[in-house]
N, C-alpha and C positions, 0 to 999 in steps of 0.2 A: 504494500500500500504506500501512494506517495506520501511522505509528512507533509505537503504542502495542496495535499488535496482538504475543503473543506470538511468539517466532522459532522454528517447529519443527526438532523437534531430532530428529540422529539416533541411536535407540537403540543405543549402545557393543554390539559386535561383540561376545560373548564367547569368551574365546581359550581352545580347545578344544586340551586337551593332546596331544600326539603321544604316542602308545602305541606302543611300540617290543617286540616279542618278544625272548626271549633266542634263539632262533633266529636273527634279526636282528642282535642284539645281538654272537653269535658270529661270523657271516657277516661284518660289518663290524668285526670286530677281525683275523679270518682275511685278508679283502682289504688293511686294512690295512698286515698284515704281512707278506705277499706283496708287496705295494707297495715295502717301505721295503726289503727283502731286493733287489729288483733296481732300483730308484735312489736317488739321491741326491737331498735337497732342490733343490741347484742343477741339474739335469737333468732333475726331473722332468716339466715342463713344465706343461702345464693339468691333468694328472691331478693332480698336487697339490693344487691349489687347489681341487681337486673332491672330493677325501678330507679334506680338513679341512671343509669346508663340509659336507660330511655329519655328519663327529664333531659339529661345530658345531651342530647342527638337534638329533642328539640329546642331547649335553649339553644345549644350551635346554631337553628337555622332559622333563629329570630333575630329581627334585626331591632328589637326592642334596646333601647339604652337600657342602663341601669344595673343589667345583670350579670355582668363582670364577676361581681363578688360572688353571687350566688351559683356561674360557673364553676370556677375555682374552687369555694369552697364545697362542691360534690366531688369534686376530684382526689379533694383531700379526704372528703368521706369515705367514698368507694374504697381510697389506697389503706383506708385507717381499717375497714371492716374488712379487707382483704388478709390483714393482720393478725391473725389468732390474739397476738401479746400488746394489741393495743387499749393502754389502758379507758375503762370505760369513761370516767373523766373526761377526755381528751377528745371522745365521739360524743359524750356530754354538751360540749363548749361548741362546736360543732352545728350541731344541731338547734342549741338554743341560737346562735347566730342568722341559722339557716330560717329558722323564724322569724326572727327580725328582720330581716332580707326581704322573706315571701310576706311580711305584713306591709313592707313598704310599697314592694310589687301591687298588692290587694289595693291600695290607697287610689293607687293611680289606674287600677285596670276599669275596663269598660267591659261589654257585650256581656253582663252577667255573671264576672266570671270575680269579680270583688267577692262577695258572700262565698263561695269555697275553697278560694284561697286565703281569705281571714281564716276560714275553719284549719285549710292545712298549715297555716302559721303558729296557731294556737296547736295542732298535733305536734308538730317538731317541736314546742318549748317543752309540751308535756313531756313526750318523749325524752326529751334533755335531763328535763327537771329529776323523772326517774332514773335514769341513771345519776345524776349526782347523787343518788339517795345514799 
């Protein structure tokens, strides 16, 4: 091959945004909280990791300001419940954050969706609050 031949190149992917329904959008605030109503962070098992990995996907394909922190901090969730020896504390802190976060979210959402994300803000503090017990 000449070195001075060009290096073809491959045309960048373009990343094609997840369109999410509010049907969907309800469906997975509703499992959610069904979820968080019958376990607990430390119990939940792989279904956790499986519910944040979806919040995860659609936050990525919103173009909502605001949710930076509450990105981030699921990622630190996920890495922490991935964790056997992470202490419950520290998914505590976590989670009452993540409350705080999805109450500020609720403040400002529209098309109905304020009243069950107050409730899932209020889940993840309770959620918190128990493990600090």
């Amino acid at each position: 091959m000449d070195s001075t031949a060009a290096t073809p190149q491959t045309p960048a992917t373009p990343a094609v945004p997840m369109t999410v329904s509010d049907q969907q959008n309800t469906a997975l605030l509703d499992d959610t909280l069904t979820f968080l109503t019958a376990s607990t962070p430390t119990n939940s098992g792989p279904q956790g990791i499986v519910e944040i990995e979806r919040w995860a996907a659609v936050l990525a394909a919103s173009e909502r300001t605001g949710l930076a922190k509450i990105k981030q901090e699921l990622g630190q969730l996920s890495d922490m419940l991935a964790d056997a020896k992470t202490p419950a504390h520290d998914i505590a802190e976590i989670l009452a954050s993540l409350g705080a976060e999805t109450a500020k979210v609720a403040e400002e959402a529209g098309g109905g969706y304020a009243a069950p994300l107050t409730n899932l803000s209020k889940q993840l503090i309770k959620a918190g609050n128990t493990l600090s017990k």
